[in-house]
Every structure is written in structure tokens, then in C-alpha cells.
KOLKEVEX-422845 format. One record per residue (C-alpha): residue number from 1; residue in one letter; x, y, z; chain. Coordinates in Angstrom, 3 decimals, always signed. Example, Ala and Ser with C-alpha at 12.3 -4.5 7.8 and 13.67 -1.06 7.14 Angstrom:
# KOLKEVEX-422845
<site><pos>1</pos><code>A</code><u>+12.300</u><v>-4.500</v><w>+7.800</w><unit>A</unit></site>
<site><pos>2</pos><code>S</code><u>+13.670</u><v>-1.060</v><w>+7.140</w><unit>A</unit></site>
//
This chain:
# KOLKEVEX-422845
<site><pos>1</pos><code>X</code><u>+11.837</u><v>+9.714</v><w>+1.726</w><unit>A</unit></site>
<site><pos>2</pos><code>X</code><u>+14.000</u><v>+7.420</v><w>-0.428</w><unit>A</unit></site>
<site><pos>3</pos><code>X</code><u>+11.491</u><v>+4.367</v><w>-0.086</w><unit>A</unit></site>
<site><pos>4</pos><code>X</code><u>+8.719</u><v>+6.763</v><w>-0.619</w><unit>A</unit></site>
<site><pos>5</pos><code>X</code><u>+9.787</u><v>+7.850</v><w>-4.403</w><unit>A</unit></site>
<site><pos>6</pos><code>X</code><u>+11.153</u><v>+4.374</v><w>-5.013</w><unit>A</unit></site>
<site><pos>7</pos><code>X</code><u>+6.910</u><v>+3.185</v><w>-4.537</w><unit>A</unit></site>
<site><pos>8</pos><code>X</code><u>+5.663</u><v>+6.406</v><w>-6.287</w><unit>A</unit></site>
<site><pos>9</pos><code>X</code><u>+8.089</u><v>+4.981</v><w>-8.827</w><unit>A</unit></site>
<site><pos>10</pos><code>X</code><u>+6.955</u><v>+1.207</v><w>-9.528</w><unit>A</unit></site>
<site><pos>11</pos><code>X</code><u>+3.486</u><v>+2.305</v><w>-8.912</w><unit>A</unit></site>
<site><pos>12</pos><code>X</code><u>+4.317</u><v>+4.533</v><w>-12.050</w><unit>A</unit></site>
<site><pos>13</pos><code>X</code><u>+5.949</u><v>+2.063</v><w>-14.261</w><unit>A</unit></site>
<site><pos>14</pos><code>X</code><u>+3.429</u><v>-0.336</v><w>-13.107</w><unit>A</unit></site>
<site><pos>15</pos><code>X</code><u>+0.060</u><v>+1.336</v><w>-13.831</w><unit>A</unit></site>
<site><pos>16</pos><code>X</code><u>+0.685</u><v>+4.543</v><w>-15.612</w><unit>A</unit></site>
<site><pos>17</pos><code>X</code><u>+1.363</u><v>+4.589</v><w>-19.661</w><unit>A</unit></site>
<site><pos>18</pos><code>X</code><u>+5.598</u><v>+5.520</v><w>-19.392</w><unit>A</unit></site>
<site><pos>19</pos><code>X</code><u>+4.639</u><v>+9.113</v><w>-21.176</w><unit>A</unit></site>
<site><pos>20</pos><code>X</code><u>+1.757</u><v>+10.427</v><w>-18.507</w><unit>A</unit></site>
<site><pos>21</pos><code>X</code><u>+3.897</u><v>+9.074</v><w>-15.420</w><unit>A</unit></site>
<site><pos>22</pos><code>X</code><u>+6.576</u><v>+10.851</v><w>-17.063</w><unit>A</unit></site>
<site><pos>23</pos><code>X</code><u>+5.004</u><v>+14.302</v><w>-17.443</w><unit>A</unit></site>
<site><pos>24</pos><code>X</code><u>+3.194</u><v>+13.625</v><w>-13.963</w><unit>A</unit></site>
<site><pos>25</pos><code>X</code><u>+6.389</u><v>+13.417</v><w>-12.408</w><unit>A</unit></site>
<site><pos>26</pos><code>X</code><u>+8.201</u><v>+16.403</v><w>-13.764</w><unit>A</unit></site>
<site><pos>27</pos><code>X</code><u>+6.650</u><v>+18.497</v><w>-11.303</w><unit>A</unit></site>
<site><pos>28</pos><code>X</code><u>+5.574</u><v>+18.544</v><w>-7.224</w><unit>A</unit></site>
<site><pos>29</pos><code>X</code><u>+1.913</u><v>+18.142</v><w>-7.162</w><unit>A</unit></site>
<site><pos>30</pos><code>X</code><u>+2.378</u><v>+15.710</v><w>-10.222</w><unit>A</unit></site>
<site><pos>31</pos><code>X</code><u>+4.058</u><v>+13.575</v><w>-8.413</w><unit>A</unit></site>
<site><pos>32</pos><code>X</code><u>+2.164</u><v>+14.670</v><w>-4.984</w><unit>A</unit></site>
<site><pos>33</pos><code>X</code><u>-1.115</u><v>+12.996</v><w>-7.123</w><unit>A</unit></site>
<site><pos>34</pos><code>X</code><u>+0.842</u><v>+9.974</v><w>-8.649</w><unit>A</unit></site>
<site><pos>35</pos><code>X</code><u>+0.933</u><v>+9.042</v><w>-4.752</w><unit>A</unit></site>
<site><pos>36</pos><code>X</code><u>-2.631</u><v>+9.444</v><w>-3.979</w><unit>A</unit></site>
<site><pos>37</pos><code>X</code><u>-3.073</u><v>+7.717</v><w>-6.505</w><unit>A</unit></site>
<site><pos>38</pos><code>X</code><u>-1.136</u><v>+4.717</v><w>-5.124</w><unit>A</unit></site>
<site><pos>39</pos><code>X</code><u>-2.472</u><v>+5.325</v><w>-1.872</w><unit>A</unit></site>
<site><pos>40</pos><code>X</code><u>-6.522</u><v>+5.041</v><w>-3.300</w><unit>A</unit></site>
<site><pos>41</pos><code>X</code><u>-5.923</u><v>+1.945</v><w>-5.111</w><unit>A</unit></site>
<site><pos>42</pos><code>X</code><u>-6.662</u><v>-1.363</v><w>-2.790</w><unit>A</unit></site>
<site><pos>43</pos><code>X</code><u>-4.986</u><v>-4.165</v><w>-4.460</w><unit>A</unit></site>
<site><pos>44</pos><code>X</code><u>-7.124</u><v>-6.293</v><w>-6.547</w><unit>A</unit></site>
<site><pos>45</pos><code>X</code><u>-5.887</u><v>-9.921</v><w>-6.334</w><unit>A</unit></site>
<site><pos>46</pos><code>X</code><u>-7.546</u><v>-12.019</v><w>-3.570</w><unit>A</unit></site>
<site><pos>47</pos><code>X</code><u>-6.216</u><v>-15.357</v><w>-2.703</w><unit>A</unit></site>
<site><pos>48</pos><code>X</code><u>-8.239</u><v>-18.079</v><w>-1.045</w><unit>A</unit></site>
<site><pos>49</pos><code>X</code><u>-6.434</u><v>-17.593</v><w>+2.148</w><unit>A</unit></site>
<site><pos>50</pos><code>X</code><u>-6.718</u><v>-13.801</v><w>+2.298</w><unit>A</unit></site>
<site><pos>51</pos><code>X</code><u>-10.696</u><v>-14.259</v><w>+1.146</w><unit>A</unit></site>
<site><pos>52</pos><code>X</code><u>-11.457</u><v>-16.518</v><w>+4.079</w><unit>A</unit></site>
<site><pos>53</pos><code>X</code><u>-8.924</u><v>-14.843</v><w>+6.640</w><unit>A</unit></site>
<site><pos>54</pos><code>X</code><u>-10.843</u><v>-13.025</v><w>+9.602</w><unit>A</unit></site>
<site><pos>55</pos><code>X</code><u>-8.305</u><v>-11.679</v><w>+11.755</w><unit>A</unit></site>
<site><pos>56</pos><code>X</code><u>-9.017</u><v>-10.611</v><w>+15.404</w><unit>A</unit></site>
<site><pos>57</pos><code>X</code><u>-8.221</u><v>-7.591</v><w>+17.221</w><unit>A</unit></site>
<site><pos>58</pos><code>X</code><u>-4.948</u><v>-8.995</v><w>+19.382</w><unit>A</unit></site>
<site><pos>59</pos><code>X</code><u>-4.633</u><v>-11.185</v><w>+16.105</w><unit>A</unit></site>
<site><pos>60</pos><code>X</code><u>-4.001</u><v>-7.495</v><w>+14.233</w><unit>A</unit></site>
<site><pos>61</pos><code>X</code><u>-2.167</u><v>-6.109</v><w>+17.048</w><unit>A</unit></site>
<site><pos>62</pos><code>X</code><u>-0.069</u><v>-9.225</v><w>+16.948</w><unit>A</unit></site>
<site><pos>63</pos><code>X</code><u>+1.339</u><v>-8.265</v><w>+13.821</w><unit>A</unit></site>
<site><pos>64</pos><code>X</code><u>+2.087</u><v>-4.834</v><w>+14.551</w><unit>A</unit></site>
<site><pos>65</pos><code>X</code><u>+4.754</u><v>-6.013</v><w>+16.763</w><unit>A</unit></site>
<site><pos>66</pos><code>X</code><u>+6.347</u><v>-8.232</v><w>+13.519</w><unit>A</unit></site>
<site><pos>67</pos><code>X</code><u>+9.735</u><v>-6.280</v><w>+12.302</w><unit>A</unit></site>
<site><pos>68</pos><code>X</code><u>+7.879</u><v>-6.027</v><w>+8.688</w><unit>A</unit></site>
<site><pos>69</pos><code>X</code><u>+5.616</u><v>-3.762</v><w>+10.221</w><unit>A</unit></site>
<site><pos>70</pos><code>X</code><u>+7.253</u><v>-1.264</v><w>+12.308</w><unit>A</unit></site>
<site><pos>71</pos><code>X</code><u>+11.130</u><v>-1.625</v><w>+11.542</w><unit>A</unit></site>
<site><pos>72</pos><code>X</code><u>+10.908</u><v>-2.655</v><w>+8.025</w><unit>A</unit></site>
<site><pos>73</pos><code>X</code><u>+7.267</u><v>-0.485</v><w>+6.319</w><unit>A</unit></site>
<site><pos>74</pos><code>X</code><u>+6.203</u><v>-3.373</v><w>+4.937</w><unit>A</unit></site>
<site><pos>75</pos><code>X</code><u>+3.856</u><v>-1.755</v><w>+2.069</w><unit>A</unit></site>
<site><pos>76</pos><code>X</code><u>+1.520</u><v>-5.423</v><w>+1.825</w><unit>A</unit></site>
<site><pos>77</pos><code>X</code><u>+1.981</u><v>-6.523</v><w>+5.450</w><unit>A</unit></site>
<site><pos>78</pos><code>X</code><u>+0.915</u><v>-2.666</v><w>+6.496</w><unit>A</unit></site>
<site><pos>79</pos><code>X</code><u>-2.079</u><v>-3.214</v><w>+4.130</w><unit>A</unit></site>
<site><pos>80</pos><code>X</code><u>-3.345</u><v>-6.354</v><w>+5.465</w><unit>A</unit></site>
<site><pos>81</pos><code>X</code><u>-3.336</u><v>-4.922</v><w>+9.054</w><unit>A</unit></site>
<site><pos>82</pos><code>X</code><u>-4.947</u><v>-1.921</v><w>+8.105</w><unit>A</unit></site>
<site><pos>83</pos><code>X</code><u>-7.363</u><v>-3.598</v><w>+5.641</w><unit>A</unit></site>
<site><pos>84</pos><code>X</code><u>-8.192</u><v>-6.179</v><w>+8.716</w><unit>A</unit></site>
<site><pos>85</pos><code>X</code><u>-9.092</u><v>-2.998</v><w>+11.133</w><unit>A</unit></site>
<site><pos>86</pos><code>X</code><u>-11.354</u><v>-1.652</v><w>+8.760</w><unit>A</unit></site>
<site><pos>87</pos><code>X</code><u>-13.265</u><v>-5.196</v><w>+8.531</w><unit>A</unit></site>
<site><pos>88</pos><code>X</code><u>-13.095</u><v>-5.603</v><w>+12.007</w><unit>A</unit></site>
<site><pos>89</pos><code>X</code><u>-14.384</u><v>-1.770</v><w>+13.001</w><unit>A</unit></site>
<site><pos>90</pos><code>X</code><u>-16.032</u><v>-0.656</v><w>+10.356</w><unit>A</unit></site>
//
């Protein structure tokens, strides 16, 4: 839960003027939306390597087994497995 609010937080102070993510959070569903928020947005910065990338299936499921993934919720690393699923499957 911790890590949770401390994302919903610098996705906040990152993207959201200081006074709406302020108001936003002083109540449940205010913050409940700042995270769907967070959770909508892809992230908009494409290196050359992640541009040209085309993972594989056991390539994916190769990095599912990395700590970052399942020991450490990895917020990017998570991203770029799930992002690579929906370009592989979709």
C-alpha cells in the first residue's frame, strides 16, 4: 500500500499543477482517479533501443522471472513486459 501512495504521489508532483493534486488528494475517489490517471498514461519517451526492441514470447517470460519484476514491482520493468505482450498479442 505504502509503494502504491508513494507513485500516486510523484505522479502528482510530477504532472499535476501542486493546487489540483492537492485538492484531488484530500479525498478517496480523488485520489482513487489521481491513480487511474497514472495507470492510463503510457510513458512518452522512446529511446532507440526500446523503438527497435521486439521482444519474444519466452524473451517476455524471461523477464518475469528477473527479481525487478516479481520481488521488487518494478513500475518501468513491469511496463516494458506488459507493453511487449500487447505488441506481441495484440
Amino acid at each position: 500500500m505504502q509503494h502504491a501512495l508513494r507513485e500516486i504521489n510523484s505522479f502528482g508532483e510530477r504532472f499535476l499543477p501542486h493546487d489540483a493534486f492537492t485538492e484531488l488528494c484530500s479525498t478517496p475517489q480523488g485520489i482513487q482517479s489521481v491513480y487511474k490517471m497514472m495507470q492510463s498514461m503510457e510513458p512518452n519517451v522512446h529511446t532507440e533501443n526500446s523503438a527497435s526492441e521486439n521482444l519474444t514470447d519466452s524473451d517476455l517470460r524471461r523477464m518475469m522471472r528477473d527479481p525487478k519484476y516479481w520481488r521488487d514491482n518494478d513500475a518501468e520493468y513491469i511496463r516494458k513486459i506488459e507493453n511487449g505482450f500487447k505488441k506481441l498479442y495484440s
